[in-house]
PAKEDREN-513665 format. One line per field, with one value per atom (N, C-alpha, C, O): residue in one letter; x, y, z. Coordinates in nm, 2 decimals. Layout:
N
r <- (a, ...) .
c1 <- (X, ...) .
c2 <- (Y, ...) .
c3 <- (Z, ...) .
END
This chain:
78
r <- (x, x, x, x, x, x, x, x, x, x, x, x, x, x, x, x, x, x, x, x, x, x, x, x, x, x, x, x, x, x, x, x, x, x, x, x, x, x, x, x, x, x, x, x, x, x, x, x, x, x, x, x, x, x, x, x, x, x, x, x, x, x, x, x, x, x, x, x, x, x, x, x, x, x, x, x, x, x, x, x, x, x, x, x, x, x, x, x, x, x, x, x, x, x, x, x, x, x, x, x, x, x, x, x, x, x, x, x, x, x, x, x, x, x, x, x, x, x, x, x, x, x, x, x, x, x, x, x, x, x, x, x, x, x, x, x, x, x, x, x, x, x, x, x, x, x, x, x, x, x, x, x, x, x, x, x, x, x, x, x, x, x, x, x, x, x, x, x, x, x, x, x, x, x, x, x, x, x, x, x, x, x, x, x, x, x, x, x, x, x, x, x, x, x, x, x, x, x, x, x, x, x, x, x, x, x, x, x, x, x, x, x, x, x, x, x, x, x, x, x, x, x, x, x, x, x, x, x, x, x, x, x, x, x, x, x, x, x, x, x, x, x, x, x, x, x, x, x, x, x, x, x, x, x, x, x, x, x, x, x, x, x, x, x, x, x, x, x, x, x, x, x, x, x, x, x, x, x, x, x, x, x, x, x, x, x, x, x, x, x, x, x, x, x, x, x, x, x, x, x, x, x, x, x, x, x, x, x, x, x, x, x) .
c1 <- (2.00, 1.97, 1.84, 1.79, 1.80, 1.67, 1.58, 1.53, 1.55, 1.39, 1.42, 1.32, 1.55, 1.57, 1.53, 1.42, 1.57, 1.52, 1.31, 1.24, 1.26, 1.13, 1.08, 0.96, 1.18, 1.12, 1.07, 0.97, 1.19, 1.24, 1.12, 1.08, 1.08, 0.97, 0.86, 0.83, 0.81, 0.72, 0.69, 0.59, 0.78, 0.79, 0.79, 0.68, 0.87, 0.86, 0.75, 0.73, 0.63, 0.53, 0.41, 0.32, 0.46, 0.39, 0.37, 0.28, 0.53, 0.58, 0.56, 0.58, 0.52, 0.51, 0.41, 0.40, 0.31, 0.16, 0.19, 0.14, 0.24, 0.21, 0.29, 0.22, 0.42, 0.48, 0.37, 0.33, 0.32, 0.23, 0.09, 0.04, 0.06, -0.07, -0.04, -0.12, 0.08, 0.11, 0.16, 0.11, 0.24, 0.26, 0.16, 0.20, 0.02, -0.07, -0.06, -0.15, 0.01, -0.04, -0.14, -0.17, -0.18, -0.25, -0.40, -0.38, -0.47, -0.59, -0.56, -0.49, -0.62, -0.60, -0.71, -0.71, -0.80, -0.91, -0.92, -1.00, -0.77, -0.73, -0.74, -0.70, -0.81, -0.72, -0.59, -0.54, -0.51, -0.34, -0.28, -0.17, -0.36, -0.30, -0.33, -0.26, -0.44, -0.50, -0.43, -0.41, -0.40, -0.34, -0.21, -0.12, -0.16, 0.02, 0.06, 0.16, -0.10, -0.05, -0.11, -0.04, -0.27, -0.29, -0.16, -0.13, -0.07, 0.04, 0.16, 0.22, 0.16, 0.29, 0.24, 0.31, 0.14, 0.12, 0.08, 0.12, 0.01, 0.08, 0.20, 0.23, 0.28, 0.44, 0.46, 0.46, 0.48, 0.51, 0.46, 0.54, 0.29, 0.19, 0.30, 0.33, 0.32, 0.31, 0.50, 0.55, 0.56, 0.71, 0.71, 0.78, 0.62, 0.64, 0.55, 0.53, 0.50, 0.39, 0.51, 0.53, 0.62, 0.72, 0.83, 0.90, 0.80, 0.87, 0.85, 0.91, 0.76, 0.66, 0.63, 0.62, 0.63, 0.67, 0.47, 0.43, 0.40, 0.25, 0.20, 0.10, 0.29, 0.24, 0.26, 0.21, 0.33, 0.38, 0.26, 0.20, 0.23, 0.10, -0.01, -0.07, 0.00, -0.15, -0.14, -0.25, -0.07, -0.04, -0.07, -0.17, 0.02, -0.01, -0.12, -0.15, -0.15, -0.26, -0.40, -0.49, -0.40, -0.53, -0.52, -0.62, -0.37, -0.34, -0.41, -0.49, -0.38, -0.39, -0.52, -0.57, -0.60, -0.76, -0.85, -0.97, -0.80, -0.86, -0.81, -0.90, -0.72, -0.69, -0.79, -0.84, -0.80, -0.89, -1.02, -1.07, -1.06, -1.19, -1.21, -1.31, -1.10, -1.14, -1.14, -1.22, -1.07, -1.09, -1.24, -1.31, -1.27, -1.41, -1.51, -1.59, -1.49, -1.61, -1.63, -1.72, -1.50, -1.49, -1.56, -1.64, -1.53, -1.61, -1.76, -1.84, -1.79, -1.92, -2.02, -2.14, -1.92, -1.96, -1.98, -2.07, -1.92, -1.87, -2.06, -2.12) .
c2 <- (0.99, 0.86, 0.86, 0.77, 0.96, 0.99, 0.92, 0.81, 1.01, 0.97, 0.84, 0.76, 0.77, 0.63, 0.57, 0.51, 0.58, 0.49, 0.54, 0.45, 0.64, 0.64, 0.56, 0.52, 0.53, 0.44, 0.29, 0.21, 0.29, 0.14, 0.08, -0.04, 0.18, 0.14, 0.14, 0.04, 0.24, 0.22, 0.07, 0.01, 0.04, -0.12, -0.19, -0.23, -0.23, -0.29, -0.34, -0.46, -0.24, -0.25, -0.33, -0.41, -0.29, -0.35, -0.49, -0.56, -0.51, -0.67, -0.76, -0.87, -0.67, -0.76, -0.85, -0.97, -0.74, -0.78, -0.88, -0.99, -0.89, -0.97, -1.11, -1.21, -1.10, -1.23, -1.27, -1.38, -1.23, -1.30, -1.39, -1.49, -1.28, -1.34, -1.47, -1.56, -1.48, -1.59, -1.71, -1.82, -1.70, -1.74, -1.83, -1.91, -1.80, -1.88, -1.78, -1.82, -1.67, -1.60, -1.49, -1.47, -1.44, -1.33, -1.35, -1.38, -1.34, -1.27, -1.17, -1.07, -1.22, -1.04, -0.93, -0.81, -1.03, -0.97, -0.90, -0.82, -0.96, -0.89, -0.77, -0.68, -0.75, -0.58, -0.54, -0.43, -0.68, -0.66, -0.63, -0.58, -0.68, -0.65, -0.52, -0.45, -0.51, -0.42, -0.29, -0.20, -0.28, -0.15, -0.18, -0.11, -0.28, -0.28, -0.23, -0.19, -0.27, -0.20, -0.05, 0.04, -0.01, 0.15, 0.21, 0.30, 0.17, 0.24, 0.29, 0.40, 0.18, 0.16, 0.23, 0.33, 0.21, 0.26, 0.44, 0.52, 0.48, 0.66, 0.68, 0.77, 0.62, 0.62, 0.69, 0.81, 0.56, 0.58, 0.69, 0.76, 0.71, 0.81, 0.98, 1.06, 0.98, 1.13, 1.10, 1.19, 1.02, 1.01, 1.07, 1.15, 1.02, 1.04, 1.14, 1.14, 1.23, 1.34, 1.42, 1.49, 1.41, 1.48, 1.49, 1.59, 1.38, 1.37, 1.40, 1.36, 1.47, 1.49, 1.33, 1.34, 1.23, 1.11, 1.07, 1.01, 1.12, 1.14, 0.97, 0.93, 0.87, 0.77, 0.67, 0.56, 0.69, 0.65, 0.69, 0.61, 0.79, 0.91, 0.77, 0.69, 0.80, 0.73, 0.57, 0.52, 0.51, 0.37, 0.36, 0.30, 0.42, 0.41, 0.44, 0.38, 0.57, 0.64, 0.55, 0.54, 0.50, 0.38, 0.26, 0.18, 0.24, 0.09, 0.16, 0.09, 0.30, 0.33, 0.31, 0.24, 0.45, 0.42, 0.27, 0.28, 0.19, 0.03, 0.00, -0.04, 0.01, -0.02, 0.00, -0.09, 0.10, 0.22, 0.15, 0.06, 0.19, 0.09, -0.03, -0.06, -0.14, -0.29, -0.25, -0.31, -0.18, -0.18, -0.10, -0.14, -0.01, 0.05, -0.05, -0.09, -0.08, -0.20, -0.31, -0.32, -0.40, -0.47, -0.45, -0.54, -0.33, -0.25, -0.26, -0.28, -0.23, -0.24, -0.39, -0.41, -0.46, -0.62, -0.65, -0.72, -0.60, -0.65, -0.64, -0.68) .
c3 <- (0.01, 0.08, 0.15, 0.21, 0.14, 0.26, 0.21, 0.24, 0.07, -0.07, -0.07, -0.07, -0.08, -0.11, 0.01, 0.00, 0.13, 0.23, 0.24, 0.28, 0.23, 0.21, 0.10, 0.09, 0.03, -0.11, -0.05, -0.06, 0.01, 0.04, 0.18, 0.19, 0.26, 0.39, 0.27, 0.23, 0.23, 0.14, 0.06, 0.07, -0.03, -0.11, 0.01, 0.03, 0.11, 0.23, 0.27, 0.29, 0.31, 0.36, 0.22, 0.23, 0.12, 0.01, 0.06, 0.10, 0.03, -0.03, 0.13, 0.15, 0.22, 0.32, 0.33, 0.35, 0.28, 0.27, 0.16, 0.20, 0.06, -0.07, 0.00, 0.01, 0.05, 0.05, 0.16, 0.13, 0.28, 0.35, 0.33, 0.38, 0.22, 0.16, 0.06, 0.04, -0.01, -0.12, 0.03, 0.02, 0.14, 0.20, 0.30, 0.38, 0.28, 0.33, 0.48, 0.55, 0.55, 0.62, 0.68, 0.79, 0.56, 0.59, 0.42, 0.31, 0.46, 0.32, 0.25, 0.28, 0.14, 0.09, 0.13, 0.12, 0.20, 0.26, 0.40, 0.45, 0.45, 0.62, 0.65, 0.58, 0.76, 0.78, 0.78, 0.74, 0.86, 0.82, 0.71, 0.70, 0.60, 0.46, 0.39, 0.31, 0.45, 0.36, 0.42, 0.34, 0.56, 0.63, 0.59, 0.64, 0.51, 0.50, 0.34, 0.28, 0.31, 0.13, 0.13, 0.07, 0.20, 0.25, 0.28, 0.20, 0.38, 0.47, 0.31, 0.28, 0.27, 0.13, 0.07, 0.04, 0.02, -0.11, -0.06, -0.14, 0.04, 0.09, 0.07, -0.01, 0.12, 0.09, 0.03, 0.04, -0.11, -0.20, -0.28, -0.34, -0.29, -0.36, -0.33, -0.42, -0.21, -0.20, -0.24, -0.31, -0.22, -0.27, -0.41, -0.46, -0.45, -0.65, -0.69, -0.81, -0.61, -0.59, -0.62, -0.73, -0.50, -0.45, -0.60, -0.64, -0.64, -0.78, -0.86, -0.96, -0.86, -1.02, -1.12, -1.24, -1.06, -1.16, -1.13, -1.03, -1.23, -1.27, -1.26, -1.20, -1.33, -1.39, -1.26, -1.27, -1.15, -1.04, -0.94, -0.88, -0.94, -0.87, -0.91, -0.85, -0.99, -1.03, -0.99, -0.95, -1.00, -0.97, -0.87, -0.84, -0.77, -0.60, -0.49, -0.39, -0.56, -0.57, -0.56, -0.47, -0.66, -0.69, -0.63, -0.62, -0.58, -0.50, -0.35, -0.29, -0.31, -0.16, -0.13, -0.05, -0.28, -0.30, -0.27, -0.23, -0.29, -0.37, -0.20, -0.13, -0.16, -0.02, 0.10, 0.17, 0.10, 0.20, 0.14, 0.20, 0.02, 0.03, 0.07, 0.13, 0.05, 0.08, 0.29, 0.37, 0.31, 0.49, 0.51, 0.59, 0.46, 0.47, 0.46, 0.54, 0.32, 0.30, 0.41, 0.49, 0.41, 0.54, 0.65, 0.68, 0.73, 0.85, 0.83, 0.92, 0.69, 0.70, 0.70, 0.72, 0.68, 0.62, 0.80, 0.82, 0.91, 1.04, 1.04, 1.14) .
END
């Protein structure tokens, strides 16, 4: 029940960011967003690390990646 409830904050933190941004609350360009899919998508990354599940690794991995960049770049735009 544990790995499942780490699954579940993980997607949580995803879908928060997504339903806010379709919701007319948040950018996809926010820092709020971008630190709520960064936060999820670690989660998740090292969950399926933990799992050996490669193709999951790489999915999230590249979501956390693409994350951290859009907040870096951001910073630099300030």
């Amino acid at each position: 029940m544990g790995a499942q409830a780490v699954q579940i904050v993980g997607a949580l933190l995803i879908l928060a960011g997504f339903v806010a941004a379709q919701a007319g609350l948040l950018r996809a360009e926010s820092r709020p967003y971008l630190w709520l899919n960064l936060l999820g998508a670690v989660i998740l990354t090292a969950d399926a690390w933990r799992g050996r599940q490669w193709g999951f690794v790489m999915l999230e991995g590249v979501w956390a990646l693409v994350s951290a960049w859009g907040l870096v770049r951001g910073r630099r735009v300030r």
